[in-house]
TORZA-102184 format. One record per residue (C-alpha): chain; x, y, z; residue number from 1; residue in three letters. Coordinates in steps of 0.2 Angstrom, whole numbers, plus 5000, padded with zeros to 4 digits. Each point is the difference from the previous one (the first is absolute). Layout:
<nodes>
unit,east,north,up,pos,code
A,X,Y,Z,NUM,ALA
...
</nodes>
This chain:
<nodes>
unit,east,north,up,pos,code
A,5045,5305,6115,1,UNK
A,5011,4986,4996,2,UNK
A,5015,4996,5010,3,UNK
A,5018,4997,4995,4,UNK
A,5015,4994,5007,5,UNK
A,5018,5005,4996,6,UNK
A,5011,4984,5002,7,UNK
A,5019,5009,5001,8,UNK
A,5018,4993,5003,9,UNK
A,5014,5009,5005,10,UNK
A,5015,5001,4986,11,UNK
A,5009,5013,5008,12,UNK
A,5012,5000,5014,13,UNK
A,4991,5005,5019,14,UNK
A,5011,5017,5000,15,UNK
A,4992,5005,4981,16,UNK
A,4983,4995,5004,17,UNK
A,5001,5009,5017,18,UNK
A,5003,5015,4990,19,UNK
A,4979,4999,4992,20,UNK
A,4989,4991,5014,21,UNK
A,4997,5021,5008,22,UNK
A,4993,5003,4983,23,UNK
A,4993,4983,4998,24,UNK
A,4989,5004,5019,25,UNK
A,4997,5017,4993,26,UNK
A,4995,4994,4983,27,UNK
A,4986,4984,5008,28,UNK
A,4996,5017,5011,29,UNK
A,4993,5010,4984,30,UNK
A,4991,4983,4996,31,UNK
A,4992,4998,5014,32,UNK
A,4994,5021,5001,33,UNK
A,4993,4996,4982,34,UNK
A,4988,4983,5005,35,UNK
A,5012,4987,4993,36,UNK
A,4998,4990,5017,37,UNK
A,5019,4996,5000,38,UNK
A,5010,4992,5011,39,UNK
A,5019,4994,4998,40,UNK
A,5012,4990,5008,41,UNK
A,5015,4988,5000,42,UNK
A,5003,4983,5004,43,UNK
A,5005,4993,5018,44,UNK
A,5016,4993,4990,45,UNK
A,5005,5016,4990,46,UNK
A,5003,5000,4982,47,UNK
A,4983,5006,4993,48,UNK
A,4982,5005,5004,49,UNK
A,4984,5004,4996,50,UNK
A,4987,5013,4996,51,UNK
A,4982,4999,5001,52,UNK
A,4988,5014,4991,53,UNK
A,4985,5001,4994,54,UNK
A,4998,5008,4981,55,UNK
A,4987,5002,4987,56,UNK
A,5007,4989,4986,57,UNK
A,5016,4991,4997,58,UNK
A,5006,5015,4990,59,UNK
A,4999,5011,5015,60,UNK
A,5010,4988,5011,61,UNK
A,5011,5000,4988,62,UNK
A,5003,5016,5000,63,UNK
A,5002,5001,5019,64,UNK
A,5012,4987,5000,65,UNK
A,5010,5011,4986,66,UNK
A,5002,5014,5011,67,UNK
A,5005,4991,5016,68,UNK
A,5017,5008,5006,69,UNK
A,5008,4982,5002,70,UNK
A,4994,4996,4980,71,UNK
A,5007,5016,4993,72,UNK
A,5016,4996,5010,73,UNK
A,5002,4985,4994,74,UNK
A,5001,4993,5017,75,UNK
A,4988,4985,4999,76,UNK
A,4992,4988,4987,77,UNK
A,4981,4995,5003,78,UNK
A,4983,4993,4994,79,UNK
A,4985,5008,5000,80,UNK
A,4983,4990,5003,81,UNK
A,4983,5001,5000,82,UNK
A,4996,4995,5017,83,UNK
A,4981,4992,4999,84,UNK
A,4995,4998,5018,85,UNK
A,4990,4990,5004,86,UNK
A,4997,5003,5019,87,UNK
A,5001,5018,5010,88,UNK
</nodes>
């Protein structure tokens, strides 16, 4: 399955975006139960973060990004990838 990466950068203030990282956990939670191998995180310096998950297509990472509490709140912009690795 490939994997993909979710780029993000805060665009919110830390009290609003505070609000949706419970559901963001929980959400990278149901992920996880469902085989999507996913991992999150944010970066030493604050101000954005990252998501790593494996999907079947680009569609269906697509789609897992789309539902992600901190995207449906508006609290983040972000990139998705294909991440092609090259050694595990």
């Amino acid at each position: 399955m490939p994997t993909f990466v979710k780029i993000e950068k805060g665009i919110v203030n830390k009290n609003i975006f505070d609000r949706f990282v419970g559901d963001h956990k929980n959400y990278v939670r149901q992920l996880i139960e469902q085989g999507h191998q996913a991992k999150t995180g944010y970066w030493g310096e604050l101000g954005g973060g990252m998501l790593i998950f494996t999907a079947n297509s680009l569609e269906e990472a697509k789609g897992i990004v789309a539902q992600d509490p901190l995207i449906v709140n508006n609290c983040v912009t972000y990139e998705l990838h294909e991440w092609c690795i090259v050694v595990e």
